[in-house]
Backbone as a ProteinNet text record, in pm:
[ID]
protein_1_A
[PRIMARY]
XXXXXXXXXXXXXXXXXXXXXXXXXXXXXXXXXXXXXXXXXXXXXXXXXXXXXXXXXXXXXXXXXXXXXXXXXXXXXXXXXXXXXXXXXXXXXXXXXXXXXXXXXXXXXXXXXXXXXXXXXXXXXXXXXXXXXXXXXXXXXXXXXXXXXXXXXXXXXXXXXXXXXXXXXXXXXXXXXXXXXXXXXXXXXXXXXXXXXXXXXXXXXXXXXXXXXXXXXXXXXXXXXXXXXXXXXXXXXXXXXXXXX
[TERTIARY]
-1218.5	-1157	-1066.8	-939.1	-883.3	-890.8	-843	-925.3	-833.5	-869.4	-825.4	-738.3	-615	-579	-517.5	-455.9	-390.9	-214	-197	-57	-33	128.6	118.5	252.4	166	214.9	314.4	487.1	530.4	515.1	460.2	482.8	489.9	516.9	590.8	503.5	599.8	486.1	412.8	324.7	241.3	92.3	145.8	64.4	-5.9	-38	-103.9	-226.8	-306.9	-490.8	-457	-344.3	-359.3	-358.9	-256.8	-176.1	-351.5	-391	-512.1	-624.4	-604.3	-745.2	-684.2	-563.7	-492.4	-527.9	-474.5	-466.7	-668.9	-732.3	-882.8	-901.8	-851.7	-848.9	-805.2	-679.5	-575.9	-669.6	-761	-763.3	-939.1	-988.2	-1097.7	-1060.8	-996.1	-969.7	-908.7	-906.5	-796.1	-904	-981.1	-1146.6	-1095.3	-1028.2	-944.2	-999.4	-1126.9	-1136.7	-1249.5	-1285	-1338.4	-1217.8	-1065.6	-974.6	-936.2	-965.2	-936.9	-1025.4	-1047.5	-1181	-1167.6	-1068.6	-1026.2	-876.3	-874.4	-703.1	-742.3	-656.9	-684.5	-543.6	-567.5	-471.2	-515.2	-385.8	-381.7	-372.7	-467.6	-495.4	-602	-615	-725	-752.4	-921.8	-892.2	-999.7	-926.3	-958	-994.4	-1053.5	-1083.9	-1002.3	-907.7	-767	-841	-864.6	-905.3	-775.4	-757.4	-659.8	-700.2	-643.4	-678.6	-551.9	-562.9	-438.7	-324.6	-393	-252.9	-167.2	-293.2	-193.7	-275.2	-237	-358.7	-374.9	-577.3	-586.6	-628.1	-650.8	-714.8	-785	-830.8	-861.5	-935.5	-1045.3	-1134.5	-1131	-1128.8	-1210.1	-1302.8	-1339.3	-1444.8	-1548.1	-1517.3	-1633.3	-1638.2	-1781	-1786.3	-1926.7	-1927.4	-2033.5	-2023.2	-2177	-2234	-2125.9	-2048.7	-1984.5	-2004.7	-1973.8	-2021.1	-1845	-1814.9	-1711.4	-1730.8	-1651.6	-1641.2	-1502	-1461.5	-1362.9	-1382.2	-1277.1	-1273	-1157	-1248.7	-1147.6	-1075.7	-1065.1	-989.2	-1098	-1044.8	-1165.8	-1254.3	-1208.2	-1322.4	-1455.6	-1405.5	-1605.1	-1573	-1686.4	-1669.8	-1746	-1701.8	-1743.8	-1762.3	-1881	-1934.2	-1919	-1914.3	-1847.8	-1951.5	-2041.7	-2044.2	-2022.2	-1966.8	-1939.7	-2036.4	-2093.7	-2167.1	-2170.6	-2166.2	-2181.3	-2055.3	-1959.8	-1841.7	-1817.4	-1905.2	-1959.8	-1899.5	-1843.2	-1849.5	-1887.1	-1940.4	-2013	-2036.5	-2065.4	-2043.7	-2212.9	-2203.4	-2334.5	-2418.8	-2281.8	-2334.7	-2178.3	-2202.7	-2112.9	-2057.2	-1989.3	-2032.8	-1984.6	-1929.8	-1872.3	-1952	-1941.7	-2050.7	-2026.2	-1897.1	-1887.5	-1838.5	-1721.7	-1655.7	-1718.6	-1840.4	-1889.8	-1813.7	-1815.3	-1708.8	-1747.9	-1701.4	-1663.1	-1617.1	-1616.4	-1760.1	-1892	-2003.2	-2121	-2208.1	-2139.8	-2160.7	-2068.1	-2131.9	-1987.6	-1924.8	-1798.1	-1702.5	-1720	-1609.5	-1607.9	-1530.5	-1404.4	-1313.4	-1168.8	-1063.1	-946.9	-900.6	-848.7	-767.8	-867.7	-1010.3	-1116.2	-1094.9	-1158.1	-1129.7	-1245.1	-1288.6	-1369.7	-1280.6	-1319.9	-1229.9	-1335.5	-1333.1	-1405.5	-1318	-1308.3	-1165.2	-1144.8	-1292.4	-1300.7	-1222.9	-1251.8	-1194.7	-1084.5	-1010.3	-903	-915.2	-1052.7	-1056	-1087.1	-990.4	-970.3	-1016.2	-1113.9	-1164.3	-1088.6	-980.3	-964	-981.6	-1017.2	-944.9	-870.7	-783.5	-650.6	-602.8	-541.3	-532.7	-403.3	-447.4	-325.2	-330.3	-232.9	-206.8	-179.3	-80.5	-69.7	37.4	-20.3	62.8	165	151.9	292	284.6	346.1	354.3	440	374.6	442.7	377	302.5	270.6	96.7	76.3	-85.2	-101.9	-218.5	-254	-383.9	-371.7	-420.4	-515.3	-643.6	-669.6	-740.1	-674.3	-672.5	-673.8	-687.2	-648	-510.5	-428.7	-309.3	-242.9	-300.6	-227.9	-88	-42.1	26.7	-29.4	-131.5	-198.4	-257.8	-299.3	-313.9	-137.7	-108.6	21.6	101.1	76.3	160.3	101.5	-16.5	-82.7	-72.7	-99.9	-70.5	89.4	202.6	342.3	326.6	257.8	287.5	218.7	104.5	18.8	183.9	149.4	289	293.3	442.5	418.9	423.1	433.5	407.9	557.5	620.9	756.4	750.1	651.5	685.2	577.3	539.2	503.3	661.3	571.1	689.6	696.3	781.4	827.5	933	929.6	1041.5	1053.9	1192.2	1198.4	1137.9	1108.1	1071	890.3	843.2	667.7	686.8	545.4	498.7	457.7	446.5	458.5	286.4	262.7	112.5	59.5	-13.3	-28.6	-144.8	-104.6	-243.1	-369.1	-427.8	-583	-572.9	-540.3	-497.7	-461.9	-352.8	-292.8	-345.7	-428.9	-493.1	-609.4	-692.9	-792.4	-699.3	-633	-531.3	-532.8	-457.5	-442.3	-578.6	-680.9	-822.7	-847.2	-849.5	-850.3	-762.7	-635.7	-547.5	-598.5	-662.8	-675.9	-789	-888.9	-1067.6	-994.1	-895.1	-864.5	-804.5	-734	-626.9	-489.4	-336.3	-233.7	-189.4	-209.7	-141.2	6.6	6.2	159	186.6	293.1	409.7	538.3	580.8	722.7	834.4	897.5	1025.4	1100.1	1146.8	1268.6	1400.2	1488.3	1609.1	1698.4	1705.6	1787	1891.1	1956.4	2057	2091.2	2130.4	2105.9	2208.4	2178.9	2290.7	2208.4	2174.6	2138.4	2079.4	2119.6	2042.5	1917.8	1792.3	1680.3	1598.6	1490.2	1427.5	1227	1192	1020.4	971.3	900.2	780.7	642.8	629.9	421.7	439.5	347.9	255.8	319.1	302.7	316.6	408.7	528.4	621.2	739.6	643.6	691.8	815.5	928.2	1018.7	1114.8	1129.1	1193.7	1290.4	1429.3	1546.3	1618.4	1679.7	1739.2	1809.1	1825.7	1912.3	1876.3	1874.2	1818.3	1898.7	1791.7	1911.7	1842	1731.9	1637.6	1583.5	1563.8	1473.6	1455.4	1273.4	1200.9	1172.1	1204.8	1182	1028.1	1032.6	905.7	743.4	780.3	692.8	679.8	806.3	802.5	811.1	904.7	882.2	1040.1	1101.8	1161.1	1180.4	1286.3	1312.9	1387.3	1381.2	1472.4	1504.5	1613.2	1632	1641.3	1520.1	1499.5	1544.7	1572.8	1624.5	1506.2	1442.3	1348.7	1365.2	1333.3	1337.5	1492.9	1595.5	1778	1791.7	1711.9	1759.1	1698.6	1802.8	1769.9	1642.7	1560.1	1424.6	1356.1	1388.9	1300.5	1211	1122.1	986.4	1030.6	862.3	835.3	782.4	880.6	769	772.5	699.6	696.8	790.4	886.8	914.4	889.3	725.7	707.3	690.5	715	724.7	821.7	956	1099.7	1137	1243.6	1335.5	1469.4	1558.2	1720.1	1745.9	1864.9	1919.6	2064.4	1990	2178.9	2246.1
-48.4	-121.2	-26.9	-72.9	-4.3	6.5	172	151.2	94	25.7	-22.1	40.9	-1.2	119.8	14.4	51.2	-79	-61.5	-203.2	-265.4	-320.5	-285.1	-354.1	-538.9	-617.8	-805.5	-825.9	-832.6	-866	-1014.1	-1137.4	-1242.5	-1296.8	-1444.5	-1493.2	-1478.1	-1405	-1331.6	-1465.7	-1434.6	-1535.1	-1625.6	-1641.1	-1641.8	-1549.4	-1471.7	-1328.3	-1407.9	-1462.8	-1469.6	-1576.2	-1696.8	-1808.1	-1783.2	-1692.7	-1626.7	-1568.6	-1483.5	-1425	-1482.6	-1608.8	-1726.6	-1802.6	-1790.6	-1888.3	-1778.3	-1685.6	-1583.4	-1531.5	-1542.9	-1578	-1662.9	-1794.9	-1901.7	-1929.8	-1863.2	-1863.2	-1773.3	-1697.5	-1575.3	-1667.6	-1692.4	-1784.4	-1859.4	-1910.7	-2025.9	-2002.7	-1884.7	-1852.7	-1754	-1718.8	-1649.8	-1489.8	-1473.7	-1338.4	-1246.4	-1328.8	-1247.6	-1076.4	-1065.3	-938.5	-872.3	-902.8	-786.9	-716.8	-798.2	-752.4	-716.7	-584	-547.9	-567.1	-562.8	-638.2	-662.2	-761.1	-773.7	-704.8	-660.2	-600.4	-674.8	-692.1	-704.3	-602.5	-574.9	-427.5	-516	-557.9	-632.9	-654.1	-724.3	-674	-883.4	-897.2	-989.6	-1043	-1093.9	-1088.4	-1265.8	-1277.6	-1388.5	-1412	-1506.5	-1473.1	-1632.1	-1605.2	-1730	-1798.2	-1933.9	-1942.5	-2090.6	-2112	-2199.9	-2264.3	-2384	-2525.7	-2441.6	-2377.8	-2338.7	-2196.1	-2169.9	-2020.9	-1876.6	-1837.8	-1722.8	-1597.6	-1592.4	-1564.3	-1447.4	-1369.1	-1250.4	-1232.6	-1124.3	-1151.6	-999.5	-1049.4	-987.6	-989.7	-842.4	-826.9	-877.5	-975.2	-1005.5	-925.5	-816.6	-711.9	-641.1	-570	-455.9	-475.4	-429	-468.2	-575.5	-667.9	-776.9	-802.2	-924.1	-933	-1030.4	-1061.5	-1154.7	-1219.1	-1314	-1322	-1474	-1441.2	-1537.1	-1641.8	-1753.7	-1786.2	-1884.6	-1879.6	-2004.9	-2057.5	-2217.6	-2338.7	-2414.3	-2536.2	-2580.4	-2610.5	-2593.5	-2648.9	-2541.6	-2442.5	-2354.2	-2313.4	-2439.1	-2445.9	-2322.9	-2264.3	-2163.6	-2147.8	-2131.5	-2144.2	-2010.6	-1968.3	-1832.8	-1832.8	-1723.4	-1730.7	-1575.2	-1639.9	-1499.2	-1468.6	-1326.2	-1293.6	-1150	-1211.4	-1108.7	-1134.1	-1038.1	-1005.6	-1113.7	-1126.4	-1173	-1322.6	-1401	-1466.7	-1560.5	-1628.5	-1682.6	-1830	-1835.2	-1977.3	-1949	-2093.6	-2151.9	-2101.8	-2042.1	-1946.6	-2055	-2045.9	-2216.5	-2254.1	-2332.9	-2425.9	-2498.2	-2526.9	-2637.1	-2740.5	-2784.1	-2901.8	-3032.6	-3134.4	-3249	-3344	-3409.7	-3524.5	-3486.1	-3407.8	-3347.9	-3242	-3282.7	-3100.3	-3023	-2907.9	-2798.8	-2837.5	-2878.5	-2863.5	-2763.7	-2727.3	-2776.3	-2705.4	-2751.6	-2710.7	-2614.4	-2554.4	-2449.6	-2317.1	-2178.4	-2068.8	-2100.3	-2023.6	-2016.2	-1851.2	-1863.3	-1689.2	-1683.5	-1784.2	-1783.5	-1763.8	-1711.1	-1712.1	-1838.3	-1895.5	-2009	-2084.3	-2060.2	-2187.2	-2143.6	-2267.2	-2232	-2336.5	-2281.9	-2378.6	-2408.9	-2550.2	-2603.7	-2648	-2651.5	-2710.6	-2798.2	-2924.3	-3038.2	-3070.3	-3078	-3088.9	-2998.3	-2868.3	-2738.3	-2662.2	-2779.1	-2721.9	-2537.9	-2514.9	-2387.3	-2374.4	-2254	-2242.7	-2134.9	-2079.5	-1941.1	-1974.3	-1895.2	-1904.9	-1773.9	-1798.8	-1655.1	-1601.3	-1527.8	-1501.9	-1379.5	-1313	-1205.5	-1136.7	-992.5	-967.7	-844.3	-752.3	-615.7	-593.9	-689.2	-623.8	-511.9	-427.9	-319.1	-329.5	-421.8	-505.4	-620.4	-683.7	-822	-875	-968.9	-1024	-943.8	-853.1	-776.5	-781.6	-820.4	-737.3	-647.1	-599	-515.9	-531.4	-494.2	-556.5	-477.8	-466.7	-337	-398.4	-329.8	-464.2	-343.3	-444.8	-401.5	-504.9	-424.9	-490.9	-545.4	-601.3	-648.7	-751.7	-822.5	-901.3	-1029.9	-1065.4	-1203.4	-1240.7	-1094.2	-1089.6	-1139.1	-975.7	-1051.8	-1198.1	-1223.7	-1369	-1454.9	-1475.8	-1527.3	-1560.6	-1430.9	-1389	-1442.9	-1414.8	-1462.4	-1583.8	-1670.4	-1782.7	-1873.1	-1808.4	-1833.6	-1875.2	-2004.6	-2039.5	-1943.7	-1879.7	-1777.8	-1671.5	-1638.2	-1472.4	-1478.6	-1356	-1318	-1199.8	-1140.4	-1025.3	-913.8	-845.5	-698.3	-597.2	-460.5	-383.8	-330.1	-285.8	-208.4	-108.1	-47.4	49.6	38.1	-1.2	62	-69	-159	-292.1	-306.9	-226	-175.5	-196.5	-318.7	-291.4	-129.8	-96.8	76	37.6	204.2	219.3	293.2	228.1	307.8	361.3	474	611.5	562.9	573.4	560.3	644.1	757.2	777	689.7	646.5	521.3	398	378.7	214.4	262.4	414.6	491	456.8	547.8	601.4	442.4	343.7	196.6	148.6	142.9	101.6	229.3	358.5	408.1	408.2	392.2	344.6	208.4	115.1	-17.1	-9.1	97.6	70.1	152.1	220.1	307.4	245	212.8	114.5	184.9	119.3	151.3	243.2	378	440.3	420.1	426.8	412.5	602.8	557.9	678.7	693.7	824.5	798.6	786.3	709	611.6	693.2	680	779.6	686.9	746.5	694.9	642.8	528.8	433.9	378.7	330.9	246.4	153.5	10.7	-42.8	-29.8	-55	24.6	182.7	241.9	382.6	394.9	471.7	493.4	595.1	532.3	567.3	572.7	717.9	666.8	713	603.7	583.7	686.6	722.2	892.1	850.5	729	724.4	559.8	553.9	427.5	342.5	259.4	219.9	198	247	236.2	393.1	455.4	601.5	640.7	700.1	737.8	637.8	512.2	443.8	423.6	412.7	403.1	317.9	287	188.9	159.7	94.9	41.2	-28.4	16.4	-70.5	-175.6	-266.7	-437.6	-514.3	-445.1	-454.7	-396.6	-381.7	-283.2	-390.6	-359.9	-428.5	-292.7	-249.7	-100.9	-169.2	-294.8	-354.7	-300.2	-328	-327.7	-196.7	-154.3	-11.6	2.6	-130.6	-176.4	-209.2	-139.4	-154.3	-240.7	-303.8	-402.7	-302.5	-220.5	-176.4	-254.3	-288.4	-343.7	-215	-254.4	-202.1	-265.6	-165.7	-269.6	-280.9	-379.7	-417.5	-534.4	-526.7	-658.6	-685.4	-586.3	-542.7	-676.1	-646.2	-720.7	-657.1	-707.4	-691.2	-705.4	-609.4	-694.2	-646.6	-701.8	-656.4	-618	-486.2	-465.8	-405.5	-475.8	-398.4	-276.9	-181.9	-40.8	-1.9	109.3	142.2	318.2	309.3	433.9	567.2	591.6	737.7	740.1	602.8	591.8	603.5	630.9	659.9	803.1	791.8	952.2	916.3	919.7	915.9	1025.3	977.2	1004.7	1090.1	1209.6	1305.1	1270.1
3969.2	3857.3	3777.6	3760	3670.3	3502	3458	3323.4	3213.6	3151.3	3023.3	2936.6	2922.6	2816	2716.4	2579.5	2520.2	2515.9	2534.4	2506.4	2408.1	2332.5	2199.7	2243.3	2240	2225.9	2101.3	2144.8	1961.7	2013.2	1914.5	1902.4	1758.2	1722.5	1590.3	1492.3	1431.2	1268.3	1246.2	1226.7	1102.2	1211.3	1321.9	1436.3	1472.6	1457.2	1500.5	1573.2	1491.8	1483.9	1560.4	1567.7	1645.1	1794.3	1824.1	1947.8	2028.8	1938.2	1972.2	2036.2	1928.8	1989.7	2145.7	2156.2	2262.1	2407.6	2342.9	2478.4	2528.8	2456.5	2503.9	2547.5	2530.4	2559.4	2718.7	2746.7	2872.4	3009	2938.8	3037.6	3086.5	2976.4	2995.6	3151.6	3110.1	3188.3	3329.3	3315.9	3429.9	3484.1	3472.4	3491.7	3493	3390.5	3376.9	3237.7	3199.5	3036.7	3063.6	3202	3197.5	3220.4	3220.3	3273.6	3139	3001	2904	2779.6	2721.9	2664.8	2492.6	2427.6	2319.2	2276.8	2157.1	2115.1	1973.8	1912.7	1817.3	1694	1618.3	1506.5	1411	1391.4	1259.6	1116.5	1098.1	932.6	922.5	715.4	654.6	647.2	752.1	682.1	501.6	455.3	270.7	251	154.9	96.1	-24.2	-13.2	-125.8	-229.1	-363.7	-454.2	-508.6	-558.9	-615.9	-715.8	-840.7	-881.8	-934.4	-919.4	-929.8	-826	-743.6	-616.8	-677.7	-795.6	-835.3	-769.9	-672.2	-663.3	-729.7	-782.6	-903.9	-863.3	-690.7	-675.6	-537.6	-477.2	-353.3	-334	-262.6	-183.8	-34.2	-1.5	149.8	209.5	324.5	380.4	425.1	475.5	494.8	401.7	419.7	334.6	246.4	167.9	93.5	-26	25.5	-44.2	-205.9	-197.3	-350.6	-425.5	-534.1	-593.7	-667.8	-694.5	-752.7	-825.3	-956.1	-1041	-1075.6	-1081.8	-1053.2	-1165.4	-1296.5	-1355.8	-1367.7	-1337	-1303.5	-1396.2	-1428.5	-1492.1	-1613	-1720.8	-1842.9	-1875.2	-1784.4	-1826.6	-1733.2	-1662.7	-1584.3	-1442.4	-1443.2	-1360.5	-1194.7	-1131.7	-985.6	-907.1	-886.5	-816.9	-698.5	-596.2	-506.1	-436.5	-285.6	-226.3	-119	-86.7	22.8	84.3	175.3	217.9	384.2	445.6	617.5	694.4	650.1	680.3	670.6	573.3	543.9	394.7	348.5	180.2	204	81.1	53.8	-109.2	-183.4	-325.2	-318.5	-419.3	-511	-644.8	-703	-819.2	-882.4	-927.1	-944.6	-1085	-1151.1	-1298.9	-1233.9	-1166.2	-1133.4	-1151.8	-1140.1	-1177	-1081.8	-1100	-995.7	-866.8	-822.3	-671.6	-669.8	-556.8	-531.3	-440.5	-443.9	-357.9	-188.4	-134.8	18.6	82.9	186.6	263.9	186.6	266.6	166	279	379	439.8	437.3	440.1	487.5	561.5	520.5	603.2	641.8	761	840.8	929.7	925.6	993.3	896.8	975	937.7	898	799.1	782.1	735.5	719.4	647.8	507.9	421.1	314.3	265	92.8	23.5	-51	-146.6	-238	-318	-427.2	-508.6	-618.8	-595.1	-611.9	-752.9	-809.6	-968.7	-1059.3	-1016.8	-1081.1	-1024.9	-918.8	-858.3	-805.2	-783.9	-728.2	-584	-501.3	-375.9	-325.2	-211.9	-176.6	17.3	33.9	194.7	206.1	352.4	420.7	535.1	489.7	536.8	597.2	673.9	706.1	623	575.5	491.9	510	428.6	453.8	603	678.5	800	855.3	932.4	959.5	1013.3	1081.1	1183.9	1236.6	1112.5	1149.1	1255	1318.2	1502.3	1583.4	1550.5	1669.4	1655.8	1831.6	1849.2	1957.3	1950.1	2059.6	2127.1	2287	2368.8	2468.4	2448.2	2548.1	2658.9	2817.7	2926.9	3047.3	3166.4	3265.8	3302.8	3262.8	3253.6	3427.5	3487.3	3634.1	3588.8	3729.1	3739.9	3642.8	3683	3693.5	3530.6	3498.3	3343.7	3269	3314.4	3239.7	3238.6	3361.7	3334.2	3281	3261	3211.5	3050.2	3028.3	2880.9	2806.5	2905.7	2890.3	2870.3	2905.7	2907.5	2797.4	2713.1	2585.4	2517.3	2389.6	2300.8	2211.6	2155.3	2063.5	2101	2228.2	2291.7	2333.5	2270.9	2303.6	2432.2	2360.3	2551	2480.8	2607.4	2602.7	2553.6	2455.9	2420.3	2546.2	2599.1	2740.3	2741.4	2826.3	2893.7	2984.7	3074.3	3205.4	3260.8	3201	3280	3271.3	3227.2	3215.8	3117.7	3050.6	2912.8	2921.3	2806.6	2682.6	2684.6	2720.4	2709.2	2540.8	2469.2	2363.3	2326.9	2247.2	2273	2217.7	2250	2202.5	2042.1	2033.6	1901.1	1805.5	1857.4	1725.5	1720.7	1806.8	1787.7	1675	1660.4	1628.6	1420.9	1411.7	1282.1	1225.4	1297.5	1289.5	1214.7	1282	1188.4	1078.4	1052.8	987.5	843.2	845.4	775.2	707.8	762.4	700	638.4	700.8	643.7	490.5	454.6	390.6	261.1	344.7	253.2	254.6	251.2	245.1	104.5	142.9	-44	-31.8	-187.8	-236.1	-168.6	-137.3	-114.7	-222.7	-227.6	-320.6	-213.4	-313.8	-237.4	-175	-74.2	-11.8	6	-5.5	-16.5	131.7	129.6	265.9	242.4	301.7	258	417	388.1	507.9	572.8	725.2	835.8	870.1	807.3	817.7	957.6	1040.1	1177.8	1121	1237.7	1190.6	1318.5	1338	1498.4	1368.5	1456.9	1428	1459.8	1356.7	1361.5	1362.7	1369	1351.6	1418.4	1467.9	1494.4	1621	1680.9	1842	1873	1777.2	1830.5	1767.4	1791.4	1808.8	1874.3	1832.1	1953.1	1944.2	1919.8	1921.7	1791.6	1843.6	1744.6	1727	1604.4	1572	1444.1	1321.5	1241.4	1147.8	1015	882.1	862.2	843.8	879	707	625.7	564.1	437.5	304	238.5	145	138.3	51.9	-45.9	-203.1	-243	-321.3	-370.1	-423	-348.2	-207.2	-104.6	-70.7	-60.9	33.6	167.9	214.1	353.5	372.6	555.8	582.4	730.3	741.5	864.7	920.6	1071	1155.3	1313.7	1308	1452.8	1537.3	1633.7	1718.9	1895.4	1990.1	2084	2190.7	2185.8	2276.1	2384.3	2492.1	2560.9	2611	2603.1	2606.5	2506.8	2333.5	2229.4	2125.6	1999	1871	1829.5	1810	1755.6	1602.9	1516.6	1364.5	1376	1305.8	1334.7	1184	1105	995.1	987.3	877	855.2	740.3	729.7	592.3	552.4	452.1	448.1	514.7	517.9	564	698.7	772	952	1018.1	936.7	998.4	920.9	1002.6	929.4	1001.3	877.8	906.8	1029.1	1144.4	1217.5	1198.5	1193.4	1117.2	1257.7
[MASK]
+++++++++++++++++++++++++++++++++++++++++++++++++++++++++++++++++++++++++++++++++++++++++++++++++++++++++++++++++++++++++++++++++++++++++++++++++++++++++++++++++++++++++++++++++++++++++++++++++++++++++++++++++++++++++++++++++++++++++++++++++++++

């Protein structure tokens, strides 16, 4: 058997976790899921609250046991816990609309509502390192891959030379470390768009390209990169590029 190594998947931002569930889904079915040993997404996923649709704050799903307080409309206040990847309604003031559902949630995209007090607990994946993109640790054959190509939402393996790009066990390692960590602020370095720029950290190392992008709020830049013999946006952050004298 060949050994596993990981590939990084760009597909349509915002799909990440859907793409993920599909492509388990594909390989299932196709009696292909021992060829692949995990998918990995580089994000945090959080329990984001919000009340009358304004969001008021957000917690991590893992980690240690939390307790959170959320007040709703009128005042009346709705407790909230999250423990072992887990949230569910603690107590409540509500009287007539009790909060739904009346079990945890522990999935991406579930959410409680509690309708009286217009208060909302989902959870969502955020802080991602690179959005559109996952990674894939496989025995990457023919039969996998096409497979995988053909999940909705999957734009391509990153590649060279016609081969999806093998990426180091290092950076998939730094990747969870960075997130259990959390993203620090850096000081701003100076870009200007157009600026040629080649990538110094993370799976897509080595690779050069062109500020098409700057978020200075965020600290996040868009470089078209040429992948796939095309233009392709990939988000980064300041201290992952360095101008091209």
């Amino acid at each position: 058997m060949e050994e596993k190594k990981w590939y990084s998947l760009h597909v349509q931002s915002g799909f990440e976790n859907r793409v993920k569930a599909n492509i388990l889904k594909a390989l299932k079915e196709e009696g292909l899921e021992n060829k692949v040993e995990e998918i990995f997404i580089p994000a945090v996923e959080k329990v984001i609250f919000k009340v009358a649709g304004k969001e008021k704050g957000e917690i991590p799903l893992r980690g240690e046991p939390r307790i959170h307080e959320i007040e709703g409309e009128e005042g009346k206040k709705v407790v909230f816990k999250i423990e072992d990847g887990k949230v569910w309604v603690e107590s409540c003031e509500c009287e007539k609309k009790k909060c739904i559902p009346d079990k945890p949630i522990e999935k991406i995209g579930q959410k409680i509502k509690c309708p009286e007090n217009k208060v909302e607990a989902k959870i969502e994946l955020r802080d991602k390192l690179y959005p559109g993109y996952i990674f894939i640790k496989a025995d990457l054959d023919k039969n996998v891959q096409s497979t995988i190509r053909r999940v909705p939402r999957v734009l391509g393996f990153v590649s060279a030379g016609g081969k999806p790009v093998v990426v180091p066990e290092a950076e998939i390692q730094a990747m969870r470390e960075r997130l259990k960590k959390g993203v620090p602020k850096i000081k701003k370095l100076k870009f200007d768009i157009g600026d040629k720029v080649k990538i110094k950290e993370g799976p897509f190392i080595g690779f050069e390209g062109s500020i098409s992008e700057i978020d200075p709020e965020r600290e996040k830049i868009i470089v078209l990169v040429n992948i796939f013999d095309r233009q392709t946006p990939v988000e980064l952050e300041f201290d992952q590029i360095e101008k091209i004298s």
